[in-house]
C-alpha angles and dihedrals in degrees: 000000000000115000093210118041129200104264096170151313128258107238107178141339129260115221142324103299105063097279113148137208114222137194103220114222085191131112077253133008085229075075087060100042102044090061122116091206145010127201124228117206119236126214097259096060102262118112122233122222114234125182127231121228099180143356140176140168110247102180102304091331122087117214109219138182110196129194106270103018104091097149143075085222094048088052099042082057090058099044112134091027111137113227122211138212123205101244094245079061095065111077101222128179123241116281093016117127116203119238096246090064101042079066109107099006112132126253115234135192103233092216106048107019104240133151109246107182134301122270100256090174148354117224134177115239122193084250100042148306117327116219105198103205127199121222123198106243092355137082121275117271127215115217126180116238101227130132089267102072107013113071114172135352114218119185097190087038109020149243108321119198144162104213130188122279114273084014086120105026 
C-alpha cells in the first residue's frame, strides 16, 4: 500500500503573495483544507514535508499558502504539481478502502468464484463511480460501483460482484 496518497493538484495562484488554488482529489475539498501538511514528491522517489500556513475551501477549489512559496511567480512554477497527504493524515470512515488501494485487486465473481479481471482505474461517472476493469486477452469493462454489482471491496481479497449475464463475455 502506498504510504502518501494524491490528495490534489495546484491550478493557478491567487494573488500576489504565494497563495495557491488547488483542485482538491479529496472526498471534500474541507479534508484538504483541514491538513496541517502536504507532502511534495521529489524526483528520486522520497516525498518532502511541507507545512501548511493557511487553507480554505473556495467552491470546489481550496485556497492554500504553503511554507516556501511566497510568491505569484514561485507558485505559477509549480502549477500542475500533485500534492500529496500520508494516509494517517486522511480521516476515512470505517469500511471504506481508498482508491489507491482498490488499483491491481482482483475482481471476483461473487458466485462462482471466477476471476474476472483486475481494477486498472477508478473514475467518476455522472451516475456513480466507474470500476475499469482489465480483462486478460479482452477489452477493458466498466462496471458501476453500486451496490448492485459490487458486493464487497476487500483490500487484502478483492473486489467481489455478481454482475449481469453476458456483462463479462
Amino acid at each position: 500500500m502506498k504510504e502518501y496518497l494524491e490528495c490534489g493538484r495546484i491550478v493557478a495562484a491567487h494573488g500576489v503573495r504565494g497563495l495557491m488554488k488547488v483542485e482538491s482529489w479529496c472526498d471534500s475539498p474541507k479534508i484538504l483544507a483541514m491538513q496541517k501538511h502536504i507532502f511534495l514528491a521529489e524526483k528520486d522517489g522520497s516525498y518532502r514535508e511541507a507545512r501548511v500556513e493557511s487553507a480554505s475551501v473556495s467552491g470546489e477549489l481550496v485556497l492554500m499558502s504553503i511554507e516556501g512559496f511566497s510568491d505569484r511567480e514561485t507558485v505559477q512554477g509549480m502549477k500542475g504539481t500533485v500534492l500529496y497527504l500520508h494516509r494517517s493524515d486522511i480521516p476515512k470512515p470505517e469500511g471504506a478502502v481508498f482508491l489507491a488501494d482498490m488499483i491491481g485487486l482482483p475482481v471476483i465473481d461473487l458466485d462462482t468464484g471466477a476471476t474476472l479481471g483486475k481494477i486498472k482505474d477508478v473514475t467518476d461517472s455522472v451516475a456513480s463511480r466507474l470500476l475499469v476493469i482489465e480483462r486478460e486477452g479482452g477489452a477493458d469493462v466498466l462496471l458501476p460501483d453500486i451496490k448492485e454489482f459490487v458486493k464487497e471491496i476487500s483490500p487484502e481479497r478483492g473486489v467481489y460482484v455478481t454482475p449481469i449475464p453476458g456483462f463479462f463475455d
